[in-house]
GULO-676477 format. One record per atom (N, C-alpha, C, O): x, y, z. Coordinates in pm, whole numbers, plus 50000, padded with zeros to 5 digits. Example, Ala and Ser with C-alpha at 12.3 -4.5 7.8 and 13.67 -1.06 7.14 Angstrom:
GULO-676477
513194943150780/512304955050780/513204967050780/514244966850846/512854977550708/513674989450714/512905000350787/513415011450804/
end
This chain:
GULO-676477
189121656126163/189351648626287/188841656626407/189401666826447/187761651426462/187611657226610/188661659226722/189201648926765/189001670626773/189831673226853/189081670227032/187871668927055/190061669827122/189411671827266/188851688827274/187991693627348/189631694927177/188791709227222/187171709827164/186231714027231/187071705427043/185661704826977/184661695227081/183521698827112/185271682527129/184231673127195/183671685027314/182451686327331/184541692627383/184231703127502/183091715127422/182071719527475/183361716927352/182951727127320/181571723027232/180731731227195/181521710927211/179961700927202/179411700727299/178381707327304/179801693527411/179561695327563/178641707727594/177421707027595/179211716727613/178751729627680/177601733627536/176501736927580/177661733727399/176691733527346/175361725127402/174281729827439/175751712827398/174201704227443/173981708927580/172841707127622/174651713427644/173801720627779/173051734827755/172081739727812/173921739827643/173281750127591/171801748827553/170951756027605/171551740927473/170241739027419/169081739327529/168071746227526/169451730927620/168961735227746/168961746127836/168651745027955/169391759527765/168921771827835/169671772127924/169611782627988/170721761527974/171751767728126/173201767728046/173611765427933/173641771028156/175121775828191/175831766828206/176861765728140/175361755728321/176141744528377/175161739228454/174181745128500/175501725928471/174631719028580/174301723528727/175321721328793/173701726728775/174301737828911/173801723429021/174011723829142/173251713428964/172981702729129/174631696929128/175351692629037/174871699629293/176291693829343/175341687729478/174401692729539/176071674229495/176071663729614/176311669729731/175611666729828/177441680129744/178211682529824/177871699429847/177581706729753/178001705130025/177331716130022/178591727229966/179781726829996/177991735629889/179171748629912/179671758129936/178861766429978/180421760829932/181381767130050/180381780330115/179461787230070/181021779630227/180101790730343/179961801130298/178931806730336/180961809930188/181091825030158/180441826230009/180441836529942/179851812629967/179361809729869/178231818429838/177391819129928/177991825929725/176611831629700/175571819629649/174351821129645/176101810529621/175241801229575/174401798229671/173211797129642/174791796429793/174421786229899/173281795829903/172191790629882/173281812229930/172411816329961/170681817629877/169571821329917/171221812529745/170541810729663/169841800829617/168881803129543/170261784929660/169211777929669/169311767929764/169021756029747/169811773929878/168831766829985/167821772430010/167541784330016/166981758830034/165421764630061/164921757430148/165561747030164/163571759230246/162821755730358/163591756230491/164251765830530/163481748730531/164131747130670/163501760230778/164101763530880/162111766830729/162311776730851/161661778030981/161391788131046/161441763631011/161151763831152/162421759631192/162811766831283/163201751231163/164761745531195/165471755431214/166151756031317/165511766831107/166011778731163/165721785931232/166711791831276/164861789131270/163931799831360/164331790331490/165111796231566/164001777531531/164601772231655/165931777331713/166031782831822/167301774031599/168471779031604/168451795431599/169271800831673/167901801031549/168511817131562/167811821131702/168141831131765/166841812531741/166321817231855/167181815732002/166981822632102/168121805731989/168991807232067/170271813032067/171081810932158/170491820731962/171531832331986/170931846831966/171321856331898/169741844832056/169821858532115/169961856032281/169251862232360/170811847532318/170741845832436/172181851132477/173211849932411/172031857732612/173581859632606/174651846932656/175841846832623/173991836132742/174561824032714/174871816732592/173991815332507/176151811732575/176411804032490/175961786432465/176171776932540/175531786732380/174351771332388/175371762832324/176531766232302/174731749832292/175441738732278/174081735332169/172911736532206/174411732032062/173341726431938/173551716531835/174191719031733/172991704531860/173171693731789/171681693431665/170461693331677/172581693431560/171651691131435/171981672331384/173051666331378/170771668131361/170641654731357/169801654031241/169101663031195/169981640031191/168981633231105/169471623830988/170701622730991/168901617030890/169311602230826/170241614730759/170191627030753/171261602230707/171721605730576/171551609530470/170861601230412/171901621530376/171771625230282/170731637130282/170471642830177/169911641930441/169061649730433/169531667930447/168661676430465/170751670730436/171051680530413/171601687330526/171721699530533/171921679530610/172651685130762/173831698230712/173741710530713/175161686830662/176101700830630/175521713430593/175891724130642/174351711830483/174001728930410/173011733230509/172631744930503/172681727930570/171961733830724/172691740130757/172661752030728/173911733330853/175291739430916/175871752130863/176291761130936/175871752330740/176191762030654/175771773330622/176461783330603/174411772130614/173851785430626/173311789230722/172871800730719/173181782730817/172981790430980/174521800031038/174571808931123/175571794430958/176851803830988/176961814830868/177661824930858/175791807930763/176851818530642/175771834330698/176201845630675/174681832630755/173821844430839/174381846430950/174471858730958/174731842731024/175871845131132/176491854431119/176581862631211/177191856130982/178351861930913/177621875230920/177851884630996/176841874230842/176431886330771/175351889530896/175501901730909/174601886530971/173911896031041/174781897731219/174291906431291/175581892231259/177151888431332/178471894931284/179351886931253/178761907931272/180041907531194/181031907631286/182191907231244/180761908431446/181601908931562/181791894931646/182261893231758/181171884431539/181251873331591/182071861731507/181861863231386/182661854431525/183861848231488/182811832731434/182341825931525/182621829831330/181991815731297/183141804731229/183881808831140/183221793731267/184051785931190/183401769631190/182591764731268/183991764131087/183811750931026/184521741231021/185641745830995/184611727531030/185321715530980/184481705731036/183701704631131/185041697430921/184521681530927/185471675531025/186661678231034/184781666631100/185671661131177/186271647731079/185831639231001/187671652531145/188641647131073/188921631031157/188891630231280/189151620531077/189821606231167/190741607931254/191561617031236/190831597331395/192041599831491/192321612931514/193421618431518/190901618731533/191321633831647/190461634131761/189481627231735/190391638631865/189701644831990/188661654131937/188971658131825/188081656631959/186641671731965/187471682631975/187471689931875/188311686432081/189491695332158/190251700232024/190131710931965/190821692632003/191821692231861/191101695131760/191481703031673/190001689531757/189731693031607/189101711431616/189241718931519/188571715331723/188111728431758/189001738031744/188761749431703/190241733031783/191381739531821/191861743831659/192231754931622/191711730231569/192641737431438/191531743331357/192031748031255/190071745331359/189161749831339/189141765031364/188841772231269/189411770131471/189311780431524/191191786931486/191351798931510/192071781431447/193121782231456/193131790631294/193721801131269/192451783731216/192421787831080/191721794931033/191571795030911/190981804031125/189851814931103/190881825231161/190601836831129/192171823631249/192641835031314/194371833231223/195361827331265/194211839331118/195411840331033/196071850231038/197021850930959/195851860731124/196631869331177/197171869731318/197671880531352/197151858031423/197761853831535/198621845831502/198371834231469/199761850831507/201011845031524/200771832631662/201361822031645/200151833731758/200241820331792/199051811331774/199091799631811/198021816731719/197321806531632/197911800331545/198161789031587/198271802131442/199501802131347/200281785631374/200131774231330/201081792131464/201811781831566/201371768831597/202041758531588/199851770331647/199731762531679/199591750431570/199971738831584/198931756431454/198911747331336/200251744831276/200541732931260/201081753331242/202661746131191/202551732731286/201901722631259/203241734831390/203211727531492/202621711031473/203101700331510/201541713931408/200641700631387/200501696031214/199521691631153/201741698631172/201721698331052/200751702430956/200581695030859/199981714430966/198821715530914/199891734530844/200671741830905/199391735330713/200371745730641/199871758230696/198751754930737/199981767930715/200181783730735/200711789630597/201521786030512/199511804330624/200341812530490/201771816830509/202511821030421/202051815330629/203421820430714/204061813630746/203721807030845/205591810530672/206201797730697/207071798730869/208171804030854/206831795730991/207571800531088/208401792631154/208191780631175/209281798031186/210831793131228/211031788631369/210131791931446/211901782631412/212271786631559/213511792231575/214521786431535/213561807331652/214921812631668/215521813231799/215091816331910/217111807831735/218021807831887/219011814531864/219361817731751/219711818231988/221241828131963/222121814931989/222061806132074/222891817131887/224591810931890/225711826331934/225881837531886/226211818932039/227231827532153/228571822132093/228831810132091/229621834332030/230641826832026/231741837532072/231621848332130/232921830032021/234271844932109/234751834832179/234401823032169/235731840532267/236441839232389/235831844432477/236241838832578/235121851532504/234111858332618/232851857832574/232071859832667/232341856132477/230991852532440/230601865332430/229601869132490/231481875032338/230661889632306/230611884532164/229481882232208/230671880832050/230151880131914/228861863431937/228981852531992/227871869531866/227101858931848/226041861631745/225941873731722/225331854931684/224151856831590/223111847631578/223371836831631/221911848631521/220731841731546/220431831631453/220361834031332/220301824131487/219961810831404/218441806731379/217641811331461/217961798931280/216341797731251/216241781831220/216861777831121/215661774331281/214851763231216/213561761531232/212831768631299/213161749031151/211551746731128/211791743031280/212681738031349/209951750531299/209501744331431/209311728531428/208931724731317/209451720631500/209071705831533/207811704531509/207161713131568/207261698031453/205661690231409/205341682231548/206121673231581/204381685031619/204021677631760/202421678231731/201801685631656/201921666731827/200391664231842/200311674332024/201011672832124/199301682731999/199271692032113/198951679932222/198361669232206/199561685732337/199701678732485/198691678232547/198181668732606/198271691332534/196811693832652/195611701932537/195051712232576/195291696432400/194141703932322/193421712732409/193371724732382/192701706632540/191431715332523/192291733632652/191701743632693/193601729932664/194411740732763/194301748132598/193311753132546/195431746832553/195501752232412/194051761132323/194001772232271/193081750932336/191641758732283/191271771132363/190941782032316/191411767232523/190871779332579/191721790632580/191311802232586/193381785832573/193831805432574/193601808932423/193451820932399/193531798232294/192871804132192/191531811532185/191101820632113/191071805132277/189381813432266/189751827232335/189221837132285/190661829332452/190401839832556/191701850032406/191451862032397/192251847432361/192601858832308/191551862132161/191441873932130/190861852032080/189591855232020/188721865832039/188351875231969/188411860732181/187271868232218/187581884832268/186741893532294/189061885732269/189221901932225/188911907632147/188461919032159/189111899131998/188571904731863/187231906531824/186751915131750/186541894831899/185581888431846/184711892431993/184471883232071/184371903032018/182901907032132/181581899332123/181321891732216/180511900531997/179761889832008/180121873932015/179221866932061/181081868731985/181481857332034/181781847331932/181621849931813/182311833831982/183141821331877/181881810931848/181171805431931/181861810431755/180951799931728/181791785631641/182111788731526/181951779031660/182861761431616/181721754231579/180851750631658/181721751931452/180701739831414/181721728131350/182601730231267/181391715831407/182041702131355/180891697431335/179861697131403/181271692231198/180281687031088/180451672331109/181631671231144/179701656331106/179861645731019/180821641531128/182001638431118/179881642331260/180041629731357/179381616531339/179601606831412/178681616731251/178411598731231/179131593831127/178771583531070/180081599631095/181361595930996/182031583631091/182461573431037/182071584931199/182421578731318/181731568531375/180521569831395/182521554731417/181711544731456/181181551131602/181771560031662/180101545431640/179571551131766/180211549931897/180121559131978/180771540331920/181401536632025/182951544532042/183661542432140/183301553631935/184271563831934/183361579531953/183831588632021/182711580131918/181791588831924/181151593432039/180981605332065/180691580632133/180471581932280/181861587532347/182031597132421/182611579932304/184141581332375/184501600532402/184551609332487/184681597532256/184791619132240/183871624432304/184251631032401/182191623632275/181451633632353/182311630832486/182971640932512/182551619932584/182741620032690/183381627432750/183081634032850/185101626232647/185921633232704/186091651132643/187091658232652/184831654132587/184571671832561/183751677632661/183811689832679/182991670332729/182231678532795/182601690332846/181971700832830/183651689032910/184301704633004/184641711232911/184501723332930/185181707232777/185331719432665/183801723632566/183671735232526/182901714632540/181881723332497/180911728332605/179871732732555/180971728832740/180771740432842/181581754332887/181421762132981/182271754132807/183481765232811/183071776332736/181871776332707/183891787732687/183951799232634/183211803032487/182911814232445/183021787732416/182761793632298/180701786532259/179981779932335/180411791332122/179621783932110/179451767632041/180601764732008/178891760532018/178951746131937/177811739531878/176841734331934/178081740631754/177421733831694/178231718331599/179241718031529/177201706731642/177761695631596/176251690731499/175131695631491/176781681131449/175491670931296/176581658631351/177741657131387/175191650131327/175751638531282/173961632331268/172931639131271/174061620131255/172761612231235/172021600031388/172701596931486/170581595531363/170781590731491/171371579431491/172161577131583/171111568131374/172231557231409/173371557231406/173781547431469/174061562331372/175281561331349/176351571131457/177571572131450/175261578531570/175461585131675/175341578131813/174321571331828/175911578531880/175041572532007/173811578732117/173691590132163/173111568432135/171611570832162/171891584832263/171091594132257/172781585332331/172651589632500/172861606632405/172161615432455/173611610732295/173791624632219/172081626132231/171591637432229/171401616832241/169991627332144/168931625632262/167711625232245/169611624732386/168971627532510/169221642432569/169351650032473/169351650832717/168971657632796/169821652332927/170211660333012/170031640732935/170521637933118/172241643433120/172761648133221/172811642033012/174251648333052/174321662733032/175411668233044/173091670832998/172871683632939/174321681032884/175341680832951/174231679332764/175281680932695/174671692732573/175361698232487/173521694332590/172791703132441/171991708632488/171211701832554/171781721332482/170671729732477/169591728832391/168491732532432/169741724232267/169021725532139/169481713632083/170671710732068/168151704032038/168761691831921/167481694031805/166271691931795/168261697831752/167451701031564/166911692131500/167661693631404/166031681331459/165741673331404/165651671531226/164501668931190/166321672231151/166011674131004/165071663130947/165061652531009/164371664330850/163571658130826/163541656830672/164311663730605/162581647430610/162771648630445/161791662530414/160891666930485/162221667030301/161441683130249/160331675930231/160451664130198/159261680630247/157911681830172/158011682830052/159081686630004/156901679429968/156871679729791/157211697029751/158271701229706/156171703829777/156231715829732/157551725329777/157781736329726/158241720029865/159421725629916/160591717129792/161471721729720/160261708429807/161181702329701/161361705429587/162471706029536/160231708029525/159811718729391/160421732129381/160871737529280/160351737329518/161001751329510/162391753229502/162961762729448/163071740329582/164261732929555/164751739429400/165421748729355/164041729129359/164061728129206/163881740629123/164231740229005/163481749029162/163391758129065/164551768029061/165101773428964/164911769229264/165941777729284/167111773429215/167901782829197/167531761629166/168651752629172/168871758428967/169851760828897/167931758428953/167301757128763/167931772828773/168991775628718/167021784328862/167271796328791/168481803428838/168771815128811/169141795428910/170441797528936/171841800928830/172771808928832/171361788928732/172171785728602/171431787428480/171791781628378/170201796328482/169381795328354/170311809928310/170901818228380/170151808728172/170891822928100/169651834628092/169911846628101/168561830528078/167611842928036/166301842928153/165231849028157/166821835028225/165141838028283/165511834328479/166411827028521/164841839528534/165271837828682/163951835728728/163791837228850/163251833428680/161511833828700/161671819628858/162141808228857/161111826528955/160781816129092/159671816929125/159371819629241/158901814929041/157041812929127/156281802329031/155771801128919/156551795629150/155871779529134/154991777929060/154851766229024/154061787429006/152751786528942/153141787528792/152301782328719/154081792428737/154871795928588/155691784028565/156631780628637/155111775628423/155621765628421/156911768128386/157721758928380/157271782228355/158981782428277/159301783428386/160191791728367/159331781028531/160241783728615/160871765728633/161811761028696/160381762828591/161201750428581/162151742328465/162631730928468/162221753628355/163001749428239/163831747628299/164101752628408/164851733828185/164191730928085/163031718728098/162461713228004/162831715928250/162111706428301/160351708028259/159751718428287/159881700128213/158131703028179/157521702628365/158001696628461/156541710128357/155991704228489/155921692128561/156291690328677/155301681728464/155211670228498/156251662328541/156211654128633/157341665528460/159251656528471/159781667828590/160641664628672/159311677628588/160001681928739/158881674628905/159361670329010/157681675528873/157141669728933/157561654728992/157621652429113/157831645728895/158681633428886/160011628428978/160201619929065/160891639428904/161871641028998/162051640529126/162871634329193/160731651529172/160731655329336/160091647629400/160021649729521/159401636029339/158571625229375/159891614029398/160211608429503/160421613129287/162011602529319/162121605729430/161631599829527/162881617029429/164171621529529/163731618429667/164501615229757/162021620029682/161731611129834/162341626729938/162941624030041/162171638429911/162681649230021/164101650330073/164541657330164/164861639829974/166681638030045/167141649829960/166961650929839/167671657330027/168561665329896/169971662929878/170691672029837/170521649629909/171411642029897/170911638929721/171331643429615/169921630129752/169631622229640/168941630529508/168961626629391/168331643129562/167501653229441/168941652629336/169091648929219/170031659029454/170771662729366/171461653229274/171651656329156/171791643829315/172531632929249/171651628429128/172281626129025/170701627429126/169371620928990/169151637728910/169391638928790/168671650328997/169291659128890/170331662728802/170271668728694/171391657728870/172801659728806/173201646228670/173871646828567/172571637328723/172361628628627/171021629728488/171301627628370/169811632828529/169211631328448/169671644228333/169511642728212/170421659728407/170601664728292/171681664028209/171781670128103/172801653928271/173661647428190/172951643228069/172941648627958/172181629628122/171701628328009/171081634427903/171221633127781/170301641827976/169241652727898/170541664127754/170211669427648/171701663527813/172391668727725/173241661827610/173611666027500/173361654427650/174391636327573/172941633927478/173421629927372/171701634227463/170661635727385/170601645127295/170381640327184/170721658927295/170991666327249/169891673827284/169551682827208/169261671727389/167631673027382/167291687927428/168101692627509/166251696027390/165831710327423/165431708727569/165891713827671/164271698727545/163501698927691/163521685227764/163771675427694/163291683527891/163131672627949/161691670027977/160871673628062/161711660427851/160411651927831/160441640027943/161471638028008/159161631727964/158991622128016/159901614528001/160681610828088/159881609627813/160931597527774/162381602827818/163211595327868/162631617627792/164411616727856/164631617028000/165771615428045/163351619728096/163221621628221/163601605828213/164801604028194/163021597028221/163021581028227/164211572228226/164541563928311/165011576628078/166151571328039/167201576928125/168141569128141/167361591328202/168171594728323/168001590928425/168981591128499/166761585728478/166731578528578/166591564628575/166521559128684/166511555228440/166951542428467/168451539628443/168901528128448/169601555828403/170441551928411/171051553728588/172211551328622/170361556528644/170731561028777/171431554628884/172411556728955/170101541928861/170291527928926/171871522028911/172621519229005/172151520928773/173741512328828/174531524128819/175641519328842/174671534128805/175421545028803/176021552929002/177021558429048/174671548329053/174801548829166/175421536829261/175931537629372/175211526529183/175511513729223/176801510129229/177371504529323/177301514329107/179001516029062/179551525229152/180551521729214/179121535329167/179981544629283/180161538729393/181231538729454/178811531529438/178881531429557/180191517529632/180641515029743/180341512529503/181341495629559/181361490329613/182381487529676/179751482729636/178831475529714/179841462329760/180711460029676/179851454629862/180591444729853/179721433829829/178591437229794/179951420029839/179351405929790/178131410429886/177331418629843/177991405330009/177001409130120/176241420430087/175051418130068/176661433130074/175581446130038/174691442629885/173621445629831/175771435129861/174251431429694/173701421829728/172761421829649/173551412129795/172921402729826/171421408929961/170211407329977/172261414130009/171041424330075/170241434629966/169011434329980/170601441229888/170131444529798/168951441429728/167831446529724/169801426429641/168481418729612/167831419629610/167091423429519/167551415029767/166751410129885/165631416729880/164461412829868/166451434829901/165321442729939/164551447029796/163331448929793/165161447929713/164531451129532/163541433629536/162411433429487/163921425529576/162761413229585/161441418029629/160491423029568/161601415729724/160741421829880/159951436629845/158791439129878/160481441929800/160161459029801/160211468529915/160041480729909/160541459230052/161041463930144/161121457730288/160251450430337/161971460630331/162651452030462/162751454230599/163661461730633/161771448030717/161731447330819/161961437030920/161881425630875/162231438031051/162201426231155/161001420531148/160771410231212/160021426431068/158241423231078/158011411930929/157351401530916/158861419630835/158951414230714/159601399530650/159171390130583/161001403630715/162201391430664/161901379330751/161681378630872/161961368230639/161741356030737/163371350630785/164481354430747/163031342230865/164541332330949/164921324130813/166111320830808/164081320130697/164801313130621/165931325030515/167151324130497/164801336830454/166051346630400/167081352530471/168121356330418/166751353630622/168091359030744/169261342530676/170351340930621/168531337030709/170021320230713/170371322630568/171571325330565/169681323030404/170081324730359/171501336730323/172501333030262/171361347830364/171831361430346/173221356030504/174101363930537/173101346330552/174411341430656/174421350930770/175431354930827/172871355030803/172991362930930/171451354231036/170691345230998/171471359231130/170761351331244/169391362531283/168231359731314/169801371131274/168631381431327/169141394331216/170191394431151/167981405731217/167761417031151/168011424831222/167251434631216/169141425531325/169461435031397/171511435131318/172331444331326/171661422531257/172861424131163/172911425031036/173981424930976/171901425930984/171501428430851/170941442530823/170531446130713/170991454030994/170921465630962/172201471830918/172171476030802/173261473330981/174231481230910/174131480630736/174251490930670/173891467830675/173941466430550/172831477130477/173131483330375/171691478030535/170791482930474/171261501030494/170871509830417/172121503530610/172201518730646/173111520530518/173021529830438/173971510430516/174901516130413/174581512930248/175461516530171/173511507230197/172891514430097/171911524230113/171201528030020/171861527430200/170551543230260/171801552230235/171531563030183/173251549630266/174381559030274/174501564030084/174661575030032/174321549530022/175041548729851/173471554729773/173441557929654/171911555729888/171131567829771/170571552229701/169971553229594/170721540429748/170191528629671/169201521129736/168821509929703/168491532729899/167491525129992/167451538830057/168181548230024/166231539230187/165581543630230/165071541930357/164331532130359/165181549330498/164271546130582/163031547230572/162811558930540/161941540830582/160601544230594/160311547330712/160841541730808/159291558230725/158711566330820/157781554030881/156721550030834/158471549031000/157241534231073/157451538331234/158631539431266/156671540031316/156661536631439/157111527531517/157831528531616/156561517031458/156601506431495/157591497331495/157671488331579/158791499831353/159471491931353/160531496231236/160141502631139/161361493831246/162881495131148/162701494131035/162421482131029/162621499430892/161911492130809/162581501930686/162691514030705/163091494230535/163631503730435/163151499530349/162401489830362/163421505630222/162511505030069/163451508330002/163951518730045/164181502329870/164451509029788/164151518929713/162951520329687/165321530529645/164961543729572/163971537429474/164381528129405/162831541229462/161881539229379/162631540829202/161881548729145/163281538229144/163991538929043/163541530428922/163291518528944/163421534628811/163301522828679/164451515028704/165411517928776/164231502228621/165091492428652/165471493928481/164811497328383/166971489128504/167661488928374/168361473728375/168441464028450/168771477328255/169311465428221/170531463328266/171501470328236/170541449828368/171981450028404/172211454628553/173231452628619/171071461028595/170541466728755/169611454828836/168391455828850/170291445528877/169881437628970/170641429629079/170021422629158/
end
């Protein structure tokens, strides 16, 4: 009888055969102190060279990193702090996603609050906001008792859970006792402002301005639609620096790929593009393939790598041939599709665009707008952003006009 321990221990065999360790493509970036991170991120070095060029300034800048979805903003964010770290050791770097139903103020505040775990009123300030501490802290009062009030002793309860009164008062005496510790200076990055409808988004930049002109440095991401237009201007100087991300180039994508491979390979670390083993267990051609899919998102590299070597191992297979390259990526299509929990409307746009092969105000006629129960292609964009979000479409690079394509993907059975 097969046990759950034998099926595991099949598992990690068929990855075996494939020369790795574990799958090393993750969707999601990791963590800042991560050695990984430093290990296969790759390109970006004019994007960086822009950004490091403004902290050699002794002003503190304001830096917005932008661009579509899925193009790698967070692991941008990430390793512009995780070098921070290490060539900065007198400078204080911190992280968070901005969280729902908070201020900019607030969210800086518990950001910076949780990098300083040895301030008792940093500390504070997070109990306070129901957010846990390694330090469980009390509030203490004297109880007076007697006939004259000479015996008495001290009493302890939980502090009260409150939403801070004045965030951005609170941020700045946090920063001014920081910046005792911290001489080269605070750096706050909030990640995954277009998590946020725009019209909340305007709202917050509005009411931060006087706090990201203040004491520390800032770095924010978000994307351009899903941002509002006036962020990726100059007239409120709200930014010193706006970063533009872009899709990788092929050969950057490749290198992607190899860093990602010899990360988790057991015998070989080989990184020069010209050696076809630097891409085991991938043949040239099926790594080639891949980086042609993925279209420069490293949203999406990773998600179709992580899948095709699923499959590639559920095969039992040594190498990734064409035919198992194929069968992982026509399982991709509804695999991505299923995650994503398209509603009635997003598959019907879908369709549309797998009909079509791709969709513009230039393209779609007034009879498929009436069909699909919309009037113009200015409401039939959100639909298309949010399969560009699910990795199941694409902006195309147009001047001229708004325009998406589906992931170039085999079609399977059952994927329409």
């Amino acid at each position: 009888m097969t046990t759950a321990d034998d099926i595991f221990d099949q598992s990690f065999d068929n990855l075996s055969r494939l020369g790795l360790n574990e799958i090393p493509f993750t969707e999601s970036p990791v963590d800042l102190g991560s050695e990984t991170l430093r290990h296969v991120f790759t390109g970006r070095e004019n994007e960086l060279r822009q950004v490091f060029n403004q902290f050699q300034s002794r002003e503190r800048r304001r830096i917005l990193i932008y661009g579509r979805l899925g193009i790698g903003k967070s692991a941008f964010l990430l390793k512009v702090l995780s070098v921070l770290r290490r060539k900065r050791p007198q400078m204080l770097t911190t992280y968070i996603s901005l969280p729902e139903d908070l201020d900019l103020a607030t969210t800086a505040l518990i950001a910076l609050a949780r990098e300083m775990g040895d301030d008792p009123w940093a500390q504070r300030q997070l109990y306070q906001m129901g957010i846990p501490t390694e330090k469980v802290l009390k509030e203490r009062n004297a109880e007076v008792g007697g006939t004259f009030g000479i015996t008495g002793k001290i009493g302890e309860k939980d502090l009260p859970i409150t939403k801070p009164s004045f965030p951005t008062v609170s941020l700045e005496t946090l920063l001014e006792r920081s910046q005792k510790k911290y001489p080269q200076g605070i750096v706050i990055a909030i990640d995954d402002l277009d998590k946020q409808p725009p019209g909340i988004v305007r709202r917050l930049m509005h009411d931060a301005q006087g706090m990201l002109k203040g004491r520390a440095w800032f770095m924010l991401t978000g994307h351009p639609i899903g941002m509002a237009g006036d962020l990726l201007t100059t007239e409120r100087g709200l930014f010193d620096l706006q970063v533009q991300l872009k899709e990788l180039d092929l050969p950057t994508t490749y290198q992607m790929l190899i860093n990602y491979l010899s990360s988790a390979r057991f015998d070989n670390d080989c990184t020069d593009p010209k050696d076809p083993r630097c891409v085991l267990p991938f043949l040239p051609e099926t790594a080639q393939r891949l980086c042609e899919v993925s279209s420069g998102k490293p949203r999406l590299f990773n998600r179709l790598g992580n899948m095709i070597l699923s499959t590639a191992a559920d095969l039992q297979a040594d190498l990734i041939t064409p035919e198992v390259l194929e069968q992982g990526l026509r399982q991709a299509g509804p695999t991505l599709k299923q995650r994503a929990s398209l509603s009635i409307e997003e598959e019907r746009v879908r369709s549309l665009l797998l009909q079509k092969g791709s969709l513009s105000d230039e393209s779609i006629t007034l009879n498929e707008l009436a069909e699909l129960g919309f009037r113009s292609f200015s409401e039939i964009l959100p639909f298309l952003e949010r399969l560009e979000e699910a990795d199941l479409a694409f902006q195309q690079d147009r001047e001229d006009a708004i325009s998406f394509a589906p992931v170039p993907l085999p079609s399977a059975e059952g994927d329409a």
